[in-house]
C-alpha positions as CSV (number, residue, x, y, z in Angstrom):
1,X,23.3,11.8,11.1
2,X,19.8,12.9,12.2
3,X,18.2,13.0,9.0
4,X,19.9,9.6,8.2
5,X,18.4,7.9,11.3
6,X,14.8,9.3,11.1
7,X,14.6,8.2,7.4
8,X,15.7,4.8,8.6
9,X,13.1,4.7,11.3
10,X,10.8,6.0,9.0
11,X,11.4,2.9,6.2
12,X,11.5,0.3,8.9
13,X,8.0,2.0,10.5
14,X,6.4,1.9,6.9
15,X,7.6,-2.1,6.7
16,X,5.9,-2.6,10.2
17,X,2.3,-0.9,8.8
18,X,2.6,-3.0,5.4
19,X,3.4,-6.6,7.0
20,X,0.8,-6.1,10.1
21,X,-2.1,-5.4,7.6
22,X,-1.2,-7.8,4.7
23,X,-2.3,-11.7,5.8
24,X,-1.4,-14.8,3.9
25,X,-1.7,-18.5,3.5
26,X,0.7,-20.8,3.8
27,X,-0.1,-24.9,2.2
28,X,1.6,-27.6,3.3
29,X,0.7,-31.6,2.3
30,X,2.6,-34.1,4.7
31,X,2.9,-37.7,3.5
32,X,2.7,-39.4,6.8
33,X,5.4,-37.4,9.0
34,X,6.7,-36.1,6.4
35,X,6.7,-32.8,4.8
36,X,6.5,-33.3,1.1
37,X,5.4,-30.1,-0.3
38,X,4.5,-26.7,1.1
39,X,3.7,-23.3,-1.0
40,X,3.0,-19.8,0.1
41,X,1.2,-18.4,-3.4
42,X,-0.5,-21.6,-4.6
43,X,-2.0,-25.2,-4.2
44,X,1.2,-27.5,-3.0
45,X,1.3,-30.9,-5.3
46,X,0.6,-34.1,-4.2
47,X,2.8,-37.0,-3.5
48,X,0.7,-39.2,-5.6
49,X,0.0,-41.7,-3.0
50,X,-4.1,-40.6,-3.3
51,X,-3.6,-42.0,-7.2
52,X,-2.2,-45.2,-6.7
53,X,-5.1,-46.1,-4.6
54,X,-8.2,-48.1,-6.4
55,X,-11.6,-47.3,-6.5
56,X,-13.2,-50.0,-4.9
57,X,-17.0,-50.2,-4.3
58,X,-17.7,-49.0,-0.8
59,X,-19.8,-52.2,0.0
60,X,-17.3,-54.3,-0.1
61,X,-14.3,-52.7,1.2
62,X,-13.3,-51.1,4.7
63,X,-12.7,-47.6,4.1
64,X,-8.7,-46.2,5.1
65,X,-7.7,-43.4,6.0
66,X,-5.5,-42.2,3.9
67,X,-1.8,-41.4,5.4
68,X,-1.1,-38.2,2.8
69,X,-2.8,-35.1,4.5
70,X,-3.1,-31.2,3.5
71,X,-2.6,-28.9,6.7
72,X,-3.3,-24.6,6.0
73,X,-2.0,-22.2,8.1
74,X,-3.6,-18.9,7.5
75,X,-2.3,-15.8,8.6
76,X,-4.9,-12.5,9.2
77,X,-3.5,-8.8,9.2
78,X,-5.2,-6.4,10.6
79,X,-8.3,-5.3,9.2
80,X,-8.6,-2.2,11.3
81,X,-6.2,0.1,9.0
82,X,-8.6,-1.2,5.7
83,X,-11.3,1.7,5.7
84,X,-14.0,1.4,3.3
85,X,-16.1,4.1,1.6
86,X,-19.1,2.3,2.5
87,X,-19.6,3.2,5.9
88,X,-19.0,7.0,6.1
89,X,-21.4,8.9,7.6
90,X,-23.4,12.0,6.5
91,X,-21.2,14.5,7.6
92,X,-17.9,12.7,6.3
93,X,-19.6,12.3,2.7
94,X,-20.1,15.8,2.7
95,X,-16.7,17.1,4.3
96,X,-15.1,14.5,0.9
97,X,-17.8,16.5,-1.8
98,X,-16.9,20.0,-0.1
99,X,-13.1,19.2,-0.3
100,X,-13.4,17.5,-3.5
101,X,-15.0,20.7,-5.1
102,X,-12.8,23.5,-3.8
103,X,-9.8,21.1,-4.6
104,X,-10.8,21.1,-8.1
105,X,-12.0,24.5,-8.8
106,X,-8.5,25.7,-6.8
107,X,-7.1,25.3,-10.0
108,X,-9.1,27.0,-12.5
109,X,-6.9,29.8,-14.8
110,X,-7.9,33.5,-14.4
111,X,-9.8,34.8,-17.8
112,X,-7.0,37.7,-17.8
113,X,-3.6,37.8,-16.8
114,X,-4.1,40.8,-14.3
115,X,-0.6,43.1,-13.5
116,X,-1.5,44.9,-10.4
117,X,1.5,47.4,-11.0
118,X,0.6,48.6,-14.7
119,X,-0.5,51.7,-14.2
120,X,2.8,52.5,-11.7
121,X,5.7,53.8,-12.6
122,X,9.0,52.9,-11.0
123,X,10.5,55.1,-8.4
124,X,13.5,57.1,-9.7
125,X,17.0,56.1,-9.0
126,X,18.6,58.5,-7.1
127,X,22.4,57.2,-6.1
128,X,23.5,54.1,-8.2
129,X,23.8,51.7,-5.0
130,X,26.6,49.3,-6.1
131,X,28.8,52.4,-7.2
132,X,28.2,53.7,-3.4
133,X,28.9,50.1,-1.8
134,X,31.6,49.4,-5.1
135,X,30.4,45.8,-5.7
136,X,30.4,45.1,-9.5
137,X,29.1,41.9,-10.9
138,X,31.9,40.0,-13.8
């Protein structure tokens, strides 16, 4: 049960880190009072009211305003857990090239395959210890 809880706190934790940091836009276009369109991912469509109107020149007409209107709500994260590479220091650049070098070279193959115990013999068996204890393997 305690292993079933902390990985449930642990999935609902990682959710909280991913929506705090991720920001998005949401579009909405309002004819009027009312809410005609509104899109999360991409430009909302019109109505088609801004079309039907003329183009007049503007000397001799009075300029409306217009009763369609686009409203954007945008949504930050926070930009405190985005780290970039740009602004290490000295000493961090050089801890990442250290670590970097003995991570890669922690990996390199031995030119022989050494056997520490070749030259050894085995000790001699003196009493056959599952004949003494009488466990047999079938």
């Amino acid at each position: 049960m305690k292993k079933v809880f902390h990985k449930i706190s642990a999935v609902c934790m990682a959710f909280v880190v991913m929506f705090s940091a991720m920001s998005f836009t949401l579009d909405a276009h309002y004819c009027g009072e009312t809410l005609v369109d509104f899109s999360l991912f991409e430009k909302t469509e019109t109505c088609g009211m801004e079309k039907m109107q003329t183009p007049e020149p503007c000397e001799d007409s009075v300029s409306e305003k217009s009763c369609c209107s686009d409203e954007q709500l945008v949504i930050d994260g926070q930009k405190d857990l985005r780290t970039s590479f740009e602004q290490l220091t000295f000493h961090q650049q050089t801890f990442v090239a250290i670590f970097l070098y003995s991570y890669i070279n922690l990996f390199e193959g031995l030119d022989e395959n050494i056997v520490p115990f070749r030259d050894y013999s085995p000790p001699y068996l003196i009493q056959d210890v599952q004949t003494l204890h009488e466990t047999y393997l079938i």
